[in-house]
The first five atom37 places (N, CA, C, CB, O) and aatype in JSON, in Angstrom:
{
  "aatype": [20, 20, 20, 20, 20, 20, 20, 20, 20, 20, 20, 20, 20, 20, 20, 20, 20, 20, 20, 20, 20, 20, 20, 20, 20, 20, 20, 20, 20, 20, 20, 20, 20, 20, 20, 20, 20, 20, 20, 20, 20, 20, 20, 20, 20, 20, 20, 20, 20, 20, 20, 20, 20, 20, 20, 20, 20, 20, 20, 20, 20, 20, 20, 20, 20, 20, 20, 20, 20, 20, 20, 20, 20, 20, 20, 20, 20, 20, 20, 20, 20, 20, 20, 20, 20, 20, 20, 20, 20, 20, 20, 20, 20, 20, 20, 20, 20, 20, 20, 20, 20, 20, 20, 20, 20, 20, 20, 20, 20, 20, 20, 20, 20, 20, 20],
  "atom_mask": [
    [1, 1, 1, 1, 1],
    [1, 1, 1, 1, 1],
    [1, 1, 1, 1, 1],
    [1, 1, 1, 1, 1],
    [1, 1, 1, 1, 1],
    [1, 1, 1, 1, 1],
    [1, 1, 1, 1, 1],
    [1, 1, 1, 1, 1],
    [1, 1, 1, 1, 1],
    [1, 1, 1, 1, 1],
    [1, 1, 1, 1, 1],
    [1, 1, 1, 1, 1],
    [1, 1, 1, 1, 1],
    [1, 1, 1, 1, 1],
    [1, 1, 1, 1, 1],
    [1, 1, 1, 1, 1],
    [1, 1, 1, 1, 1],
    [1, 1, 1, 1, 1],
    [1, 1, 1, 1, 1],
    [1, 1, 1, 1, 1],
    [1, 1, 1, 1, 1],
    [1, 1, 1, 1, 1],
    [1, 1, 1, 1, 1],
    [1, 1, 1, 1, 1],
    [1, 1, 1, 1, 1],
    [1, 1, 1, 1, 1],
    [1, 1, 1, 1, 1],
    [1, 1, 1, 1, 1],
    [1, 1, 1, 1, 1],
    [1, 1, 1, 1, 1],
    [1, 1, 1, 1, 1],
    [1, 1, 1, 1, 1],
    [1, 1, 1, 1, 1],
    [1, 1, 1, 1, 1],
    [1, 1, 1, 1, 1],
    [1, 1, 1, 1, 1],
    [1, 1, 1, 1, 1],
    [1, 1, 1, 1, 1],
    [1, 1, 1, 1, 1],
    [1, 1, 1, 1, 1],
    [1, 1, 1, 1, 1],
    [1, 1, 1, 1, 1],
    [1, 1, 1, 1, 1],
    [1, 1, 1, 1, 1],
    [1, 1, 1, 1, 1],
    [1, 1, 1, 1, 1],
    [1, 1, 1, 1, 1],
    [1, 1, 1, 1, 1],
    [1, 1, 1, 1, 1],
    [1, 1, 1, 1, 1],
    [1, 1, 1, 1, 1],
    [1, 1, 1, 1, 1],
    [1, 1, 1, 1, 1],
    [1, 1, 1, 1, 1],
    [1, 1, 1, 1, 1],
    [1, 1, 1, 1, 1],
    [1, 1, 1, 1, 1],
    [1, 1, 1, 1, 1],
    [1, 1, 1, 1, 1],
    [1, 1, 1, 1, 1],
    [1, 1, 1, 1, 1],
    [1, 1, 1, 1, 1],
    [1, 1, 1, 1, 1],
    [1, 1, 1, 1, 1],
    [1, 1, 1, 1, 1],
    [1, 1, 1, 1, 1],
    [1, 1, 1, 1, 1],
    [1, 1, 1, 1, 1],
    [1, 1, 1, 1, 1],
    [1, 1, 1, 1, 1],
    [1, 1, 1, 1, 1],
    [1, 1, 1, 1, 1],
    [1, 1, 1, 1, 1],
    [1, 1, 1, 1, 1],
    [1, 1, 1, 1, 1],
    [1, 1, 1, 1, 1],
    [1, 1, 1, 1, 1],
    [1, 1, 1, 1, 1],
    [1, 1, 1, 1, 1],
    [1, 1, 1, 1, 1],
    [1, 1, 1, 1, 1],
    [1, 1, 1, 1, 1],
    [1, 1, 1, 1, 1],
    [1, 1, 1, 1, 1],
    [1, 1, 1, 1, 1],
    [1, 1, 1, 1, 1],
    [1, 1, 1, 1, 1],
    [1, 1, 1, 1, 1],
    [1, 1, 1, 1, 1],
    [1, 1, 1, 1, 1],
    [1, 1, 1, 1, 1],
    [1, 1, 1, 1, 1],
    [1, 1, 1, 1, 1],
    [1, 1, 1, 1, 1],
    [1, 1, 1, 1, 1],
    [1, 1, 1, 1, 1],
    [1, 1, 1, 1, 1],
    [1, 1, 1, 1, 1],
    [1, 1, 1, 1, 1],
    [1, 1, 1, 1, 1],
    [1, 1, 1, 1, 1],
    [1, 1, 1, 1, 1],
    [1, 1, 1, 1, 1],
    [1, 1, 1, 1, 1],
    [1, 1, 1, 1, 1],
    [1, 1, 1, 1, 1],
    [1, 1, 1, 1, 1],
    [1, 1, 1, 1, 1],
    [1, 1, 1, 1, 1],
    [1, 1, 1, 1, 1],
    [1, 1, 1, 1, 1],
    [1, 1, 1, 1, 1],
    [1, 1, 1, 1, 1],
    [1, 1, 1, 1, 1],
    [1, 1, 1, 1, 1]
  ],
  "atom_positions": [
    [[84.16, 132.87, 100.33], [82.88, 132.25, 100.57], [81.81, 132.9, 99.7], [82.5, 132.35, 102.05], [81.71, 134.13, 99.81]],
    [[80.94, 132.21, 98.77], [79.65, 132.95, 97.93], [78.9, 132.27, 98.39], [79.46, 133.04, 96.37], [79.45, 131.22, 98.74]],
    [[77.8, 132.29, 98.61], [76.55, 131.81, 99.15], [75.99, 131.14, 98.2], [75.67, 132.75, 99.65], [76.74, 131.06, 97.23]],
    [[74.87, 130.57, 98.05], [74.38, 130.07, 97.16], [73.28, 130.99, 96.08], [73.9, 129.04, 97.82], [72.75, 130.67, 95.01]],
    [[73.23, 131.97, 96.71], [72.56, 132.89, 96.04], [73.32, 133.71, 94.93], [72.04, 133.69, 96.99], [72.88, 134.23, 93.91]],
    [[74.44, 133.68, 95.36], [76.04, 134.34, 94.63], [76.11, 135.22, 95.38], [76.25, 134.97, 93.02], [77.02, 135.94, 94.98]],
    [[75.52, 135.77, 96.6], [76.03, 136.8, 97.75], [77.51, 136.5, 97.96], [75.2, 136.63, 99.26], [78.05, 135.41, 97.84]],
    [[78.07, 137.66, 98.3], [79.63, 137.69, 99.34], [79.57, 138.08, 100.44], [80.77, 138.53, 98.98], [80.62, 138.16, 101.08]],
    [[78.65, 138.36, 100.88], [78.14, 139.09, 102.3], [79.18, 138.82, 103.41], [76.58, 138.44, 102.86], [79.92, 139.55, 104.07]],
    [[78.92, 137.3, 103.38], [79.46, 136.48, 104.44], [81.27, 136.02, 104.83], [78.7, 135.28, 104.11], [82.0, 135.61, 105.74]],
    [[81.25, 136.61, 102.86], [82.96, 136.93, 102.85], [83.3, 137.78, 103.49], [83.63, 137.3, 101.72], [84.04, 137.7, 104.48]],
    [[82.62, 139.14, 102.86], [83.02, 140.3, 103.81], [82.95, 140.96, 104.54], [83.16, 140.8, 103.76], [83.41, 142.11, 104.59]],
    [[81.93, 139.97, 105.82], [82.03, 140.44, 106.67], [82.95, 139.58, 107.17], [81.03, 140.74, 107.17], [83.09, 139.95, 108.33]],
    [[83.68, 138.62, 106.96], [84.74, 137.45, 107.49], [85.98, 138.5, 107.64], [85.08, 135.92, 106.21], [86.73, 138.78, 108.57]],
    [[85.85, 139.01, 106.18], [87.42, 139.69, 105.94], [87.17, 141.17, 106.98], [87.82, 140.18, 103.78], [88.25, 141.6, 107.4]],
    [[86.14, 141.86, 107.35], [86.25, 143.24, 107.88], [86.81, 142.2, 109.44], [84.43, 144.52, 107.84], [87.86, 142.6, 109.95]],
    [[86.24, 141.19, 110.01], [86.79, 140.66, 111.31], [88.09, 140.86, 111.05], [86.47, 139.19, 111.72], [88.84, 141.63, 111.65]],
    [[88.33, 140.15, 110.16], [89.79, 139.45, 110.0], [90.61, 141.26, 110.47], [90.2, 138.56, 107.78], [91.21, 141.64, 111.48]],
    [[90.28, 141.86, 109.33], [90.94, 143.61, 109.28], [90.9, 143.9, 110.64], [89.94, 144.96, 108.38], [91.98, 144.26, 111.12]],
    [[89.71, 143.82, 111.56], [89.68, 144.51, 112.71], [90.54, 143.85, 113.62], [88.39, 144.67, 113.21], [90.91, 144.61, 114.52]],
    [[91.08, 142.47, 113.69], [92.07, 141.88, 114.46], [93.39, 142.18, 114.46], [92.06, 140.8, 114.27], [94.27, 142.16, 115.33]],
    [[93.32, 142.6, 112.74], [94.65, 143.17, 112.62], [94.76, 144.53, 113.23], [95.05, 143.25, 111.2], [95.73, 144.87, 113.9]],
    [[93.66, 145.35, 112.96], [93.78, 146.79, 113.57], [93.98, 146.5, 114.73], [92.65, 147.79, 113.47], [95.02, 147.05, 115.07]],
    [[93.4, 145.7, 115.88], [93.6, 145.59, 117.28], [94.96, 145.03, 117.64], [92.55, 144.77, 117.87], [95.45, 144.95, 118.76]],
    [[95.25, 144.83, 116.99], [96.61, 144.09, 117.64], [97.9, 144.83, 117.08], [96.72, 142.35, 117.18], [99.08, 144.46, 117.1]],
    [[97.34, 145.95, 116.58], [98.7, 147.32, 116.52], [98.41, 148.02, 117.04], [99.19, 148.13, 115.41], [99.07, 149.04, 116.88]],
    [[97.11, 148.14, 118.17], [96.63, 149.35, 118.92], [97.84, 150.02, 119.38], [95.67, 149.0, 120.15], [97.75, 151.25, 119.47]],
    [[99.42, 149.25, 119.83], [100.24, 150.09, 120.76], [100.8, 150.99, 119.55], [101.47, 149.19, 121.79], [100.92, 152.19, 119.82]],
    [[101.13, 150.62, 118.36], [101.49, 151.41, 117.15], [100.86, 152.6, 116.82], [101.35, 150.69, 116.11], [101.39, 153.65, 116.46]],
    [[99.31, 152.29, 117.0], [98.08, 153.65, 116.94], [98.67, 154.51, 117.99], [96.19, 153.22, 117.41], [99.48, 155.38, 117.67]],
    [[98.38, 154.34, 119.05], [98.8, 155.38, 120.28], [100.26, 155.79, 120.69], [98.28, 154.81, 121.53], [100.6, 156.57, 121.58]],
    [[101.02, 155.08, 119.86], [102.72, 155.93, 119.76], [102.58, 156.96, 119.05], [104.06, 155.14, 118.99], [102.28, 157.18, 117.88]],
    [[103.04, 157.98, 120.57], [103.17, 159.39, 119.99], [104.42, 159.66, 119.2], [103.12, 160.41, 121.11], [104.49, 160.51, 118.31]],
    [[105.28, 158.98, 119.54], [106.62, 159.0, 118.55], [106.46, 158.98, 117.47], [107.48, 158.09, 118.59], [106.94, 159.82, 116.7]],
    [[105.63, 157.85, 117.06], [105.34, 157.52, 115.39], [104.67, 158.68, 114.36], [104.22, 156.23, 115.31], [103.56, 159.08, 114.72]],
    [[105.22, 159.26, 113.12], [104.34, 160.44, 112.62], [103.28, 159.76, 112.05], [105.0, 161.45, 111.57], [103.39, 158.53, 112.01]],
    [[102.22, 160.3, 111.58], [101.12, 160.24, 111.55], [101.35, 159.01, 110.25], [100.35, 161.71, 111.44], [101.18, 157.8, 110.29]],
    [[101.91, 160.12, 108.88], [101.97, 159.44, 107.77], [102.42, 157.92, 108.03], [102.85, 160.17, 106.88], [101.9, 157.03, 107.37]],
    [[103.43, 157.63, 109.04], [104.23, 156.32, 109.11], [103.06, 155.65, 109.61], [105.65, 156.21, 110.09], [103.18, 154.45, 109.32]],
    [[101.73, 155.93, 110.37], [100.71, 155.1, 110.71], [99.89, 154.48, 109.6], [99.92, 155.77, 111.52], [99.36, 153.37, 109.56]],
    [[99.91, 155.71, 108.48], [98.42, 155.35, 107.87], [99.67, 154.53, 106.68], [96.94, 157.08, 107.17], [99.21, 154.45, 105.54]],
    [[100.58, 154.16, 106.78], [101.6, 153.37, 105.57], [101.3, 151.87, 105.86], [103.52, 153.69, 105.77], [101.04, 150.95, 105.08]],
    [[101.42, 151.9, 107.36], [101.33, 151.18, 108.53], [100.01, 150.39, 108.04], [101.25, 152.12, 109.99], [100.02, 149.34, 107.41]],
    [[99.1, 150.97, 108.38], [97.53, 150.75, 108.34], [97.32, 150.3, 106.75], [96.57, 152.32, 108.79], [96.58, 149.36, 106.46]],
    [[98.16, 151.21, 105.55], [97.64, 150.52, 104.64], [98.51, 148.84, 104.36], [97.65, 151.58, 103.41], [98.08, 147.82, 103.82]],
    [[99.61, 149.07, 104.88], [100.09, 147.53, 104.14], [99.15, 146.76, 105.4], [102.33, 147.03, 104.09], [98.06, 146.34, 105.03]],
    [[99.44, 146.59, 106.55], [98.87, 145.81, 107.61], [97.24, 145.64, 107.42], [99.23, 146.52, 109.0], [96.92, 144.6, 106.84]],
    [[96.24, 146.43, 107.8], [95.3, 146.62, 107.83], [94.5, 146.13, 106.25], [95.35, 147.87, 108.34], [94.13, 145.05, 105.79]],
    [[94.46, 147.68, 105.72], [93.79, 147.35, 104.35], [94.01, 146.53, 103.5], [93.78, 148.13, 103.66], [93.34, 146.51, 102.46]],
    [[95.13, 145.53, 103.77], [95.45, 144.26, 102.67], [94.95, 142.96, 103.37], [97.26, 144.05, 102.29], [94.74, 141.85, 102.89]],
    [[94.86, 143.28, 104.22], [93.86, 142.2, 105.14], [92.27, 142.12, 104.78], [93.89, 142.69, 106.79], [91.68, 141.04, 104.68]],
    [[91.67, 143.32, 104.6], [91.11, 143.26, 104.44], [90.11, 143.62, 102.61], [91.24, 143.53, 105.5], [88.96, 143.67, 102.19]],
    [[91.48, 143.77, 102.13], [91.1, 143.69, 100.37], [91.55, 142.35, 99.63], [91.98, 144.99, 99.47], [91.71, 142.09, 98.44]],
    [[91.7, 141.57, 100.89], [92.36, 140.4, 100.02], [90.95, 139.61, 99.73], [93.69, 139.34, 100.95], [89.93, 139.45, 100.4]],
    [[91.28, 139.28, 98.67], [90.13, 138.49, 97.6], [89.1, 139.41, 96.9], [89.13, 137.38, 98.47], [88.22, 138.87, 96.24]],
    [[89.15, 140.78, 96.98], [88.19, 141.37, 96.78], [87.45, 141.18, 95.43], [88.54, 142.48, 97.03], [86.23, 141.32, 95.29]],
    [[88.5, 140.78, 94.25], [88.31, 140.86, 92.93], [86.99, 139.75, 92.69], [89.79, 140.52, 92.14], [86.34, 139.79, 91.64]],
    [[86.64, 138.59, 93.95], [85.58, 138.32, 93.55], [84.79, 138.55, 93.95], [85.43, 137.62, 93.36], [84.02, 137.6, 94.13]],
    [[84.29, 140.04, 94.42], [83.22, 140.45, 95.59], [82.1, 141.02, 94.65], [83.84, 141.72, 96.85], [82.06, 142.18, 94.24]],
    [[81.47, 140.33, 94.46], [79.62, 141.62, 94.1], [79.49, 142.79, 95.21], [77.56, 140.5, 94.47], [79.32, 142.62, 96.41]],
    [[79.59, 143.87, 94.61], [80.22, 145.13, 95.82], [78.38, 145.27, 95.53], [81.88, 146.95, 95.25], [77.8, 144.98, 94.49]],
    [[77.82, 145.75, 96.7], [76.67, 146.49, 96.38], [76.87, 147.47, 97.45], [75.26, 145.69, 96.37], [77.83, 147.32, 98.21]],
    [[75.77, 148.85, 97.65], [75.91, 149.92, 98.11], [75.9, 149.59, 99.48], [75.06, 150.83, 97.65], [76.28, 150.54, 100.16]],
    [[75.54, 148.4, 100.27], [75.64, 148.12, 101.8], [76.79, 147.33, 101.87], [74.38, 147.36, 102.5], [77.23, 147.43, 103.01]],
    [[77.4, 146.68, 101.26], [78.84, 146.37, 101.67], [79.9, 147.37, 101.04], [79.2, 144.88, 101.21], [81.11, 147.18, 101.1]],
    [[79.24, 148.52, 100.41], [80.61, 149.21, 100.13], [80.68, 150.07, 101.51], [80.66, 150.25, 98.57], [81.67, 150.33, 102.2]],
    [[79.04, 150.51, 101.72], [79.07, 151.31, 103.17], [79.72, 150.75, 104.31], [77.74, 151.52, 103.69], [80.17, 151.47, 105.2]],
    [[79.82, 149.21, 104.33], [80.12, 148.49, 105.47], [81.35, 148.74, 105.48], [79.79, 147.14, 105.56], [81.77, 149.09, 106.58]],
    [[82.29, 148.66, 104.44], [83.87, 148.77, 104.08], [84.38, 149.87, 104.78], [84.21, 148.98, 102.53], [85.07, 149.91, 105.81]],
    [[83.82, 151.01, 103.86], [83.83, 152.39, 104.15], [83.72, 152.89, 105.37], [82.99, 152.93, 103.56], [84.25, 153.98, 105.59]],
    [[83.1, 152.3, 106.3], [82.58, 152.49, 107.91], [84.31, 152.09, 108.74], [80.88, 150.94, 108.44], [85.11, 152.66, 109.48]],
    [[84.2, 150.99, 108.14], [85.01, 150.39, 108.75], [86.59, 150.97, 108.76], [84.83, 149.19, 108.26], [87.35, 150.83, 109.73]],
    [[86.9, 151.57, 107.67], [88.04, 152.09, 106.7], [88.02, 153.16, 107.98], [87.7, 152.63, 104.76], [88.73, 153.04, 108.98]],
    [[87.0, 154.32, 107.72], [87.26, 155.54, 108.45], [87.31, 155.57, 109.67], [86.53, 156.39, 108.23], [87.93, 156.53, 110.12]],
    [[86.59, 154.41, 110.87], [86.73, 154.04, 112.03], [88.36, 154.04, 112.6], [86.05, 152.78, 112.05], [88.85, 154.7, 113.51]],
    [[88.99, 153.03, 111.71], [90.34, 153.26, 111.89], [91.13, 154.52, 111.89], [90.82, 152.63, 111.09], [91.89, 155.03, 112.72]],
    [[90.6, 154.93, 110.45], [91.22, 155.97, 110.24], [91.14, 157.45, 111.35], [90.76, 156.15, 108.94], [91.97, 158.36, 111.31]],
    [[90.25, 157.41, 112.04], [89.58, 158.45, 112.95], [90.09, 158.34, 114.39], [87.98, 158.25, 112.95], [90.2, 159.28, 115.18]],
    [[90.53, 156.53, 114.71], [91.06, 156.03, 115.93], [92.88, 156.31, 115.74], [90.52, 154.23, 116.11], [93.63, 156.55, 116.69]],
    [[93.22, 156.22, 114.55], [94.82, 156.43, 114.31], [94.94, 158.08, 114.48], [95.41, 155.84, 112.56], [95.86, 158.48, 115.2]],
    [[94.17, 158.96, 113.94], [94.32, 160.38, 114.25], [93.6, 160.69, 115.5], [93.82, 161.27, 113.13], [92.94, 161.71, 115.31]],
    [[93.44, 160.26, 116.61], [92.39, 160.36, 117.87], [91.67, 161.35, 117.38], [92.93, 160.7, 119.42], [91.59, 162.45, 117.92]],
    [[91.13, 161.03, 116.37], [89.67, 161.88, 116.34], [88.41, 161.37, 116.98], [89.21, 162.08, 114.91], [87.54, 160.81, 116.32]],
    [[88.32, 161.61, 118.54], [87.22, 160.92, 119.02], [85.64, 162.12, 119.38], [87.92, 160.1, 120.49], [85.52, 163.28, 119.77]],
    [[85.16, 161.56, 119.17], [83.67, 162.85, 119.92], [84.05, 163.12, 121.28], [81.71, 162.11, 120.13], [84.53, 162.42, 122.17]],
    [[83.56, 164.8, 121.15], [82.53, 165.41, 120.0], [83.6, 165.95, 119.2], [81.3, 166.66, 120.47], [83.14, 166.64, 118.3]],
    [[84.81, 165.89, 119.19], [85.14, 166.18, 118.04], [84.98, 165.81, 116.5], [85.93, 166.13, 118.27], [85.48, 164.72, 116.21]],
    [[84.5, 166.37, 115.67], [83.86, 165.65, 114.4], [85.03, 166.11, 113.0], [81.93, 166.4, 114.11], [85.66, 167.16, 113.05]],
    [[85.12, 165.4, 112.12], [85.57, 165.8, 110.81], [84.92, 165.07, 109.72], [86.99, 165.64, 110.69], [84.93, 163.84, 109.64]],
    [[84.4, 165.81, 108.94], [83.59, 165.38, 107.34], [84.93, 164.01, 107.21], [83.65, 167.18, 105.53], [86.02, 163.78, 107.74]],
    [[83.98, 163.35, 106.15], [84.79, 161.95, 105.43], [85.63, 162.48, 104.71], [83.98, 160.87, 104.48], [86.78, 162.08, 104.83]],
    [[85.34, 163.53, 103.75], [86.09, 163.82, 102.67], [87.44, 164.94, 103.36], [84.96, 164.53, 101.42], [88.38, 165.28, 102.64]],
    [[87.34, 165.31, 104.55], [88.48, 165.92, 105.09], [89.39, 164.81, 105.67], [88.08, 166.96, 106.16], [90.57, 165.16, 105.7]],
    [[89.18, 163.66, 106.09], [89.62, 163.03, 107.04], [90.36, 161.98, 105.8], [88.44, 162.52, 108.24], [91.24, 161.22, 106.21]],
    [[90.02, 161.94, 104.33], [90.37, 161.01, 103.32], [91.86, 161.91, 103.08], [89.11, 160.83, 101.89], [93.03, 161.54, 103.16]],
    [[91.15, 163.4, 102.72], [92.24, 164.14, 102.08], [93.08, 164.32, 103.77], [91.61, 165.85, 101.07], [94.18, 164.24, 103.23]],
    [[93.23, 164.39, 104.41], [93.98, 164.48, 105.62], [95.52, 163.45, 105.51], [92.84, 163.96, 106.91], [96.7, 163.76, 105.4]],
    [[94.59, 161.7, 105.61], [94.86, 160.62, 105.27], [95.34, 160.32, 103.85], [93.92, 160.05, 105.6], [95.97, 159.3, 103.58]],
    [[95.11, 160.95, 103.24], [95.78, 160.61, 101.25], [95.17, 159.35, 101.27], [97.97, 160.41, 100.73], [95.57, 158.65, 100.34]],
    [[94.16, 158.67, 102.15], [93.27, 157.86, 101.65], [92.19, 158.02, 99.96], [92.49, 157.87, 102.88], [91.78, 159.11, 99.55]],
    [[91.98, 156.92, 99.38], [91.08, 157.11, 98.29], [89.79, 157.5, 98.73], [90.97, 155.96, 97.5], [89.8, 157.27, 99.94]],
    [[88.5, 158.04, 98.36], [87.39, 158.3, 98.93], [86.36, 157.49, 98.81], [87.07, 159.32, 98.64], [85.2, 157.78, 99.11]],
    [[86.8, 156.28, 98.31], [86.32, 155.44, 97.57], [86.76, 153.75, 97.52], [86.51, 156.09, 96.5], [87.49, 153.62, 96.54]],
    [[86.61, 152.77, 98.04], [87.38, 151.69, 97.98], [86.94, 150.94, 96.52], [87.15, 150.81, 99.34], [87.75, 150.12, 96.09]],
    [[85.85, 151.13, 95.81], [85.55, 150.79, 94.71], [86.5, 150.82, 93.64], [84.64, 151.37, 94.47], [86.75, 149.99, 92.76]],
    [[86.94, 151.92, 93.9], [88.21, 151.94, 92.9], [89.21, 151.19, 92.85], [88.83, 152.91, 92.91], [89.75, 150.84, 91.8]],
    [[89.65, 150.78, 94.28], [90.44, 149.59, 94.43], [90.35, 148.49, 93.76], [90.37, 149.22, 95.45], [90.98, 147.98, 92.83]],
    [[89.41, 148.2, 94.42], [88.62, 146.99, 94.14], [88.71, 147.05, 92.72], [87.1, 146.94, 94.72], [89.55, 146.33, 92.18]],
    [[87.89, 147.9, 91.92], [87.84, 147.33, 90.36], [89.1, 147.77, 89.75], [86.55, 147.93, 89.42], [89.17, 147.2, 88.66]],
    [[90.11, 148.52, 89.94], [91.52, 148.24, 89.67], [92.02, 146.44, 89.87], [92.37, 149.29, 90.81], [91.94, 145.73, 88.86]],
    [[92.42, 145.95, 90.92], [92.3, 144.41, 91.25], [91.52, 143.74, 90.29], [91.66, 144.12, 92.6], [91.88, 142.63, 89.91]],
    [[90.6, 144.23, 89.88], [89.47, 143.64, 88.91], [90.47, 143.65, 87.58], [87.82, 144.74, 88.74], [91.03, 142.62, 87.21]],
    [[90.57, 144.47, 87.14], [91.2, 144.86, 86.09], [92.41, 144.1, 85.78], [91.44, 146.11, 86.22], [92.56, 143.71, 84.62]],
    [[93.18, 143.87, 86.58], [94.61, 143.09, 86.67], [94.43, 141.63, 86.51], [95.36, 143.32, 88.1], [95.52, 141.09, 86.68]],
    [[93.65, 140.92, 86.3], [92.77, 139.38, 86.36], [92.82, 139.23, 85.38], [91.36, 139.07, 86.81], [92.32, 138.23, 84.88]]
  ]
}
């Protein structure tokens, strides 16, 4: 969806729903203690983050939808390691924790690149 303005806004906030339905509906996968950690966030990236990077290559990223992404990214990421308050961990511990990128931009303009 582009707006008529050429915004994607409305894309991506379509696609973070879309992501969060998917995250909710593996909640029993999140809270299996059986499962190791790494097998979650493998989990999370094919399931989750391809849900929600799909189409990205035509997104005008600006600094409030990368924040919006990013919010959204580590929410998960914080609910799969029960990192809940007051327990706290910096972004950049919880990326390198996760072997997450620190950055979804990079994604994104990789995808860009492949076009």
């Amino acid at each position: 969806m582009v707006a008529e303005n050429g915004g994607t806004s409305k894309d991506i906030n379509s696609r973070i729903q879309k992501a969060r339905g998917s995250f909710s509906k593996l909640r029993k996968v999140w809270l299996n203690k059986s499962l190791r950690k790494d097998t979650k966030i493998k989990i999370f990236n094919a399931c989750v983050k391809y849900v929600l990077l799909y189409g990205c290559e035509t997104w005008l990223v600006t600094k409030e939808i990368q924040r919006k992404i990013q919010t959204f990214v580590n929410r998960c990421l914080r609910y799969i390691l029960r990192i809940w308050w007051p327990n706290i961990i910096s972004n950049k511990d919880l990326w390198k924790v996760t072997g997450q990128e620190d950055n979804f931009l990079f994604l994104i303009y990789n995808k860009k690149k492949k076009i």
